[in-house]
C-alpha positions as a Markdown table, in Angstrom:
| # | Residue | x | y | z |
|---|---|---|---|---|
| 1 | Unk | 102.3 | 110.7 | 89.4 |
| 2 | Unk | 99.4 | 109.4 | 88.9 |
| 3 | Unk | 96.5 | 107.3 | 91.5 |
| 4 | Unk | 97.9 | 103.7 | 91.5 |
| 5 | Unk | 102.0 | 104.6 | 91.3 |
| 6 | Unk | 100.8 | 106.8 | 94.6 |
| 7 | Unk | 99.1 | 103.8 | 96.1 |
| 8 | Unk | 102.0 | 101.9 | 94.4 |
| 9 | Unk | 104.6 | 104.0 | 96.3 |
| 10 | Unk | 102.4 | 104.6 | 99.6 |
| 11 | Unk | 102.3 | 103.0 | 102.7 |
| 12 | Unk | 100.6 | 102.1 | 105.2 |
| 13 | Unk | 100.4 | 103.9 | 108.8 |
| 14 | Unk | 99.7 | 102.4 | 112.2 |
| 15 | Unk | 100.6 | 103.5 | 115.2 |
| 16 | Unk | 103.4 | 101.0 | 116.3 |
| 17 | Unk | 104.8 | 100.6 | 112.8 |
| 18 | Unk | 105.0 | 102.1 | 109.2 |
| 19 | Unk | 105.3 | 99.9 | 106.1 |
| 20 | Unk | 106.1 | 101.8 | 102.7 |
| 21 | Unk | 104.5 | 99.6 | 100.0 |
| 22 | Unk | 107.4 | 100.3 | 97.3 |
| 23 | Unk | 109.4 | 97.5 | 99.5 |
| 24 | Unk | 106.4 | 95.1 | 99.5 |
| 25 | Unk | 107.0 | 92.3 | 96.3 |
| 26 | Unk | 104.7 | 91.6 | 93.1 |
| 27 | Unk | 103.8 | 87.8 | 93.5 |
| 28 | Unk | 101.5 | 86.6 | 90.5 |
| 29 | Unk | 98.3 | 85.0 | 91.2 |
| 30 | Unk | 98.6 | 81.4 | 91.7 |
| 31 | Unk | 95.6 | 80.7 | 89.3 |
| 32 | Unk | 95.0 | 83.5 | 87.3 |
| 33 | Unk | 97.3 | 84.7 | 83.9 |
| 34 | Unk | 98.2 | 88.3 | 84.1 |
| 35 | Unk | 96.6 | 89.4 | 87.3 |
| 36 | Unk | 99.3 | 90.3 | 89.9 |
| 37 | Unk | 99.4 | 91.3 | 93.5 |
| 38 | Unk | 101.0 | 93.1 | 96.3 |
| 39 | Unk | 100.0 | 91.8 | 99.9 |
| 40 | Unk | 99.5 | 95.2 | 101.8 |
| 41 | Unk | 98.5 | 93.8 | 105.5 |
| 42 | Unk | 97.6 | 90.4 | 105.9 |
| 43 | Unk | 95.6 | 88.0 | 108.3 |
| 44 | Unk | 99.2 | 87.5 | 110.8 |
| 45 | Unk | 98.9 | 91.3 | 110.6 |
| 46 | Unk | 95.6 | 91.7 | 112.0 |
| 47 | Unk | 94.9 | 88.3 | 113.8 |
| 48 | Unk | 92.4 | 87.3 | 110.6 |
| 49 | Unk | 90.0 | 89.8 | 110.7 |
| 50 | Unk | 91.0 | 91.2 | 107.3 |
| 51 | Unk | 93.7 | 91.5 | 104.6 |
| 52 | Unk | 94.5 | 94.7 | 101.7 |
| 53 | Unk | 95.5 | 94.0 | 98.2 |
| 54 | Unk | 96.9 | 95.9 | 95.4 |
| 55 | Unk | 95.6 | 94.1 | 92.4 |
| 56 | Unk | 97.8 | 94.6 | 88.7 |
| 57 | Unk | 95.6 | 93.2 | 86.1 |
| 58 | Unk | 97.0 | 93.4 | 82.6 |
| 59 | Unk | 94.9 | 94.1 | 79.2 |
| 60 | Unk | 92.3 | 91.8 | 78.2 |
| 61 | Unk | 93.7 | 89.5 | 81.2 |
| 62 | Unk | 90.6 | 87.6 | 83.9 |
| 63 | Unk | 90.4 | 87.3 | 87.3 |
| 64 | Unk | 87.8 | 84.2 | 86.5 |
| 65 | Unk | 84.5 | 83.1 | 88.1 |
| 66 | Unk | 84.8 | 82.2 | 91.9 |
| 67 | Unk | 83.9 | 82.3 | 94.8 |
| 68 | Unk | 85.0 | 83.6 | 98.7 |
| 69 | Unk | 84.4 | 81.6 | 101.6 |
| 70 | Unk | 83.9 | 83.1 | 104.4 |
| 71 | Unk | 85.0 | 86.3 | 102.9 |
| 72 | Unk | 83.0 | 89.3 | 101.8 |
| 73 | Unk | 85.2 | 91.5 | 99.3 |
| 74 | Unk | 85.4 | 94.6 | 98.0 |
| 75 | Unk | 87.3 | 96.5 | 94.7 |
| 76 | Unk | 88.2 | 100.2 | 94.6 |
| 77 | Unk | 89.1 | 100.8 | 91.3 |
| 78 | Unk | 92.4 | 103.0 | 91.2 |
| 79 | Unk | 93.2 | 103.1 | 87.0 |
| 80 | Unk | 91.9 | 101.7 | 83.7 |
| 81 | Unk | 89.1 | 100.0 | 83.2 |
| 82 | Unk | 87.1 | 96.7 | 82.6 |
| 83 | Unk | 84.0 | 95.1 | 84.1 |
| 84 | Unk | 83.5 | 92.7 | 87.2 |
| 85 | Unk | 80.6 | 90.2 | 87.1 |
| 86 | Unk | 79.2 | 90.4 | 90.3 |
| 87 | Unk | 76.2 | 87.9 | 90.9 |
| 88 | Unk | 74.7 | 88.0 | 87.6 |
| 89 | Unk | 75.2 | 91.7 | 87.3 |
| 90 | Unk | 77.7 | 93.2 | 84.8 |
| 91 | Unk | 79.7 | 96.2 | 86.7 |
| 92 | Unk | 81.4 | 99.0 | 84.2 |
| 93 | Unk | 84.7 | 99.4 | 86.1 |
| 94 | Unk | 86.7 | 102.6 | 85.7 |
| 95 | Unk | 88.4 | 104.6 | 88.1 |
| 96 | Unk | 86.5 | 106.0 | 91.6 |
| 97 | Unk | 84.3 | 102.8 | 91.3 |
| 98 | Unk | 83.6 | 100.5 | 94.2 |
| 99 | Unk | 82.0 | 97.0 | 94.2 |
| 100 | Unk | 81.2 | 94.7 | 97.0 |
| 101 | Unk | 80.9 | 90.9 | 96.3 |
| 102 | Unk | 79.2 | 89.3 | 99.3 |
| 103 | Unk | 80.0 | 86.0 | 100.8 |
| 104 | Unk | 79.8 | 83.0 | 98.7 |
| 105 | Unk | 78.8 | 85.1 | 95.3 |
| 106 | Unk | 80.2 | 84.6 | 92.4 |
| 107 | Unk | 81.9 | 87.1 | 90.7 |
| 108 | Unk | 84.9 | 87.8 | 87.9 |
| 109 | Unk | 86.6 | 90.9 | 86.8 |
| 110 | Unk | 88.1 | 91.1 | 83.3 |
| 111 | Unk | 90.6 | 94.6 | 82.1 |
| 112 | Unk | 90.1 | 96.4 | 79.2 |
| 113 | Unk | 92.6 | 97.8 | 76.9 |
| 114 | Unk | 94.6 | 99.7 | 79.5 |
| 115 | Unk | 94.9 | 97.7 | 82.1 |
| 116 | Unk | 93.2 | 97.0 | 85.1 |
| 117 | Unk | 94.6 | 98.2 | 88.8 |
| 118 | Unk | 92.3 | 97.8 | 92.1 |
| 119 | Unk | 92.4 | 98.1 | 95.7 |
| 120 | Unk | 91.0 | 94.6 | 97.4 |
| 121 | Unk | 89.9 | 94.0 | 100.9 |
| 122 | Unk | 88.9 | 91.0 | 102.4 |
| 123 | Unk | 87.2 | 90.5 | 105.4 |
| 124 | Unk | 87.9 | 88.0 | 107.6 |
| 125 | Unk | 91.6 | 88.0 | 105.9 |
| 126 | Unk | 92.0 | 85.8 | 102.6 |
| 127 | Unk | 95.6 | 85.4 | 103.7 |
């Protein structure tokens, strides 16, 4: 198996509950074609302080310029590849990379060929 179908099928331990992510939904990006998420812990989960994604990005597909306010955010690239646009900077993206977008900068992240498949976090929560 390989490193996103583990984070895919993992879950997520705390000490009062456990919450396998192989129940957790898909739900497409509201803005973006072909970028996909699944809502790991969110801000009712952790009174807003921060929120965990698993990002699906599909070949040649964007996650287009924007921006996060108030939220700083980070990538862990878990499979494929692509680059992220991070203030100006162009980021190769492949697997064991990590990226940090600071408040308010603008940033984009487009897959290659294979795919794209990161590990988000937000703090505070995005939602």
């Amino acid at each position: 198996m390989d490193t996103f179908e583990l984070f895919n099928n993992g879950k997520l331990v705390l000490p009062e509950k456990e919450t396998g992510f192989a129940g957790i939904e898909w739900s497409k990006h509201p803005t973006f074609k072909g970028v996909e998420l699944k809502h790991i812990i969110t801000a009712k989960d952790t009174d807003g302080k921060f929120s965990y994604h698993l990002v699906r990005i599909a070949s040649g597909c964007s996650i287009g310029n924007h921006t996060h306010e108030p939220q700083l955010e980070t990538h862990e690239v878990i499979k494929g590849s692509g680059r992220c646009v991070n203030a100006g900077s162009t980021i190769p993206y492949e697997a064991g990379t990590i990226s940090i977008m600071q408040t308010g900068v603008p940033h984009e992240v487009t897959a290659g060929s294979e795919g794209l498949y990161l590990f988000a976090k937000f703090m505070p929560a995005l939602c």
